[in-house]
N, C-alpha and C positions, 0 to 999 in steps of 0.2 A: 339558403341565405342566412336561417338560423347559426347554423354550422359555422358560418366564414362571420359573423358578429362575434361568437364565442369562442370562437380558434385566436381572432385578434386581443380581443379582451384579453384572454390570458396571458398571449403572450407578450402585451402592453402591460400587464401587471407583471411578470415576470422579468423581463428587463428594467423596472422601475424598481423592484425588489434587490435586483442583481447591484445598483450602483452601489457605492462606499463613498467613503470619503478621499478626498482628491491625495490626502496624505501631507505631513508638512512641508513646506517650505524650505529648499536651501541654503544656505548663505551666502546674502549677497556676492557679488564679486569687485575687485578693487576698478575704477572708473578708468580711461585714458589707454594708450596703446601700450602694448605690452613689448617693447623692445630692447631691453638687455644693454642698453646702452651706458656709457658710462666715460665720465672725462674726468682727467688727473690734471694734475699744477705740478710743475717741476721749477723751482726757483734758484738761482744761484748758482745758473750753467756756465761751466767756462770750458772753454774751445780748445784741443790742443794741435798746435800745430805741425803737418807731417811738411818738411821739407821737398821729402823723395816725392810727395804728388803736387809739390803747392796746394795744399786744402786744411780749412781746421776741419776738426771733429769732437766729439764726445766719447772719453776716452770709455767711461761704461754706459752702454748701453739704458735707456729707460725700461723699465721693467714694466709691464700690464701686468699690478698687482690683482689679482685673482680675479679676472676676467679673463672669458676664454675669444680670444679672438680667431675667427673661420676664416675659412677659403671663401673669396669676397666681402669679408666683411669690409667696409671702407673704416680706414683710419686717416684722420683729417688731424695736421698739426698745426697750431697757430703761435704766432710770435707776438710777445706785448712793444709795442713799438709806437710807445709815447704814452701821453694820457690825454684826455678831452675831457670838460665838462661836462656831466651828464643832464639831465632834466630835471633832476633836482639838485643842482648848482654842485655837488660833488665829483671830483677829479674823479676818473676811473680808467680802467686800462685800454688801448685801443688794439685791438687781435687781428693781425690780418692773418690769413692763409698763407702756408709754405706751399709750393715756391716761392721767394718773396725775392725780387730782383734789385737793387740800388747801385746808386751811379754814383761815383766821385771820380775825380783829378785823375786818379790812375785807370780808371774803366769800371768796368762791373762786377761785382761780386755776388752771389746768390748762395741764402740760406736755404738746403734743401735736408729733408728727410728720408729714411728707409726706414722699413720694417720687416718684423717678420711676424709670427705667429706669438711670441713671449716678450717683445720688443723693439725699442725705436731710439736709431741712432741717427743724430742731427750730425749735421757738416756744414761748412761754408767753402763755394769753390767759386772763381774766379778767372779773368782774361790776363792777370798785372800779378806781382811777385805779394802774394795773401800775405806775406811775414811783415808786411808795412801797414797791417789792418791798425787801427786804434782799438785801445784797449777797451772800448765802450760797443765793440761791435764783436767784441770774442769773450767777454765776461760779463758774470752775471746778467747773466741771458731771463727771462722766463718763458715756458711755453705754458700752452692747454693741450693735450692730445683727446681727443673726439674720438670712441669709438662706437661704429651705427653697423648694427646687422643689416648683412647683404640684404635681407627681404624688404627692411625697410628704407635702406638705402637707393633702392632699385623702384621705389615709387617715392623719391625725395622729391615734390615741387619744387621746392625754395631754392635761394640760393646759396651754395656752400661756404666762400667766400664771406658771405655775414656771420661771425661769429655767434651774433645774441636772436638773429633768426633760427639758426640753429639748435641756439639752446632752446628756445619757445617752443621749435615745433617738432622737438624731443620729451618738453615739459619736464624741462631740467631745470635747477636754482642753484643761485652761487652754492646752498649747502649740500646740494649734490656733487660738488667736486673734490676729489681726495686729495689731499695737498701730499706731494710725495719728498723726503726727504733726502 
């Protein structure tokens, strides 16, 4: 019994000998999700019109200045399409989501988008002869283009559709948006 008090002892001293110090601390890490995401402003778009399809288009293409957009990534375009009071009494812009559909006299016409991997080419097509659009629905256009990695795209709650839900729950601010010229 002696034996097995003095075997423990030691080697209770021994491991209490053995520790150190834990070592310093790394540096902290930045707070919030880490998603890569990123939205441009393109102002001053005008549409050009192809006859041979009835459609307008944008004749160069939007460039994703140095972001790299993936295979799923979702790219979400929005049109400013008016303005509204805000909650603190200032005008601001109202973004809906392309596809965006409208009705007049002559039938329907719809703003829609593509993409690819470097770029995003807007267009307007239509049921009636597009060459009778008013000049207010083919110039000076502005969009936002939203681009969200597949990973966190693919656990998006919200609704896409909201423009400024989206910005929130990207934790994105108007000074996160690169205005592209």
């Amino acid at each position: 019994m002696k034996k097995i008090t003095i075997i423990l002892s030691l080697f209770t001293i021994i491991l209490a000998s053995c520790s150190g110090s834990d070592g310093r601390d790394g540096i902290d890490g930045l707070d919030g999700i880490n998603t890569l995401s990123a939205v441009f402003e393109v102002t001053d778009i005008d549409y050009v019109y192809d006859s041979a399809n009835n459609e307008w288009f944008t004749q160069n293409p939007i460039p994703f200045d140095g972001v790299e957009v993936l295979e799923g990534d979702a790219v979400l375009v929005y049109l400013a399409d008016g303005t509204v009071t805000a909650s603190d009494g200032q005008p601001t812009d109202l973004w809906k989501l392309m596809p965006i559909t409208f009705f007049d006299a002559s039938g329907e016409f719809q703003y829609e988008f593509n993409y690819t991997f470097d770029s995003v080419e807007l267009n307007i097509v239509g049921n009636f002869d597009l060459s009778t659009l008013n000049d207010a629905a083919v110039s000076n256009q502005k969009v936002r283009i939203v681009v969200i990695p597949a990973e966190y795209a693919q656990d998006f709650n919200g609704n896409f559709s909201n423009y400024n839900e989206v910005m929130s729950t990207l934790e994105l601010k108007e000074s996160d948006i690169q205005v592209l010229d």
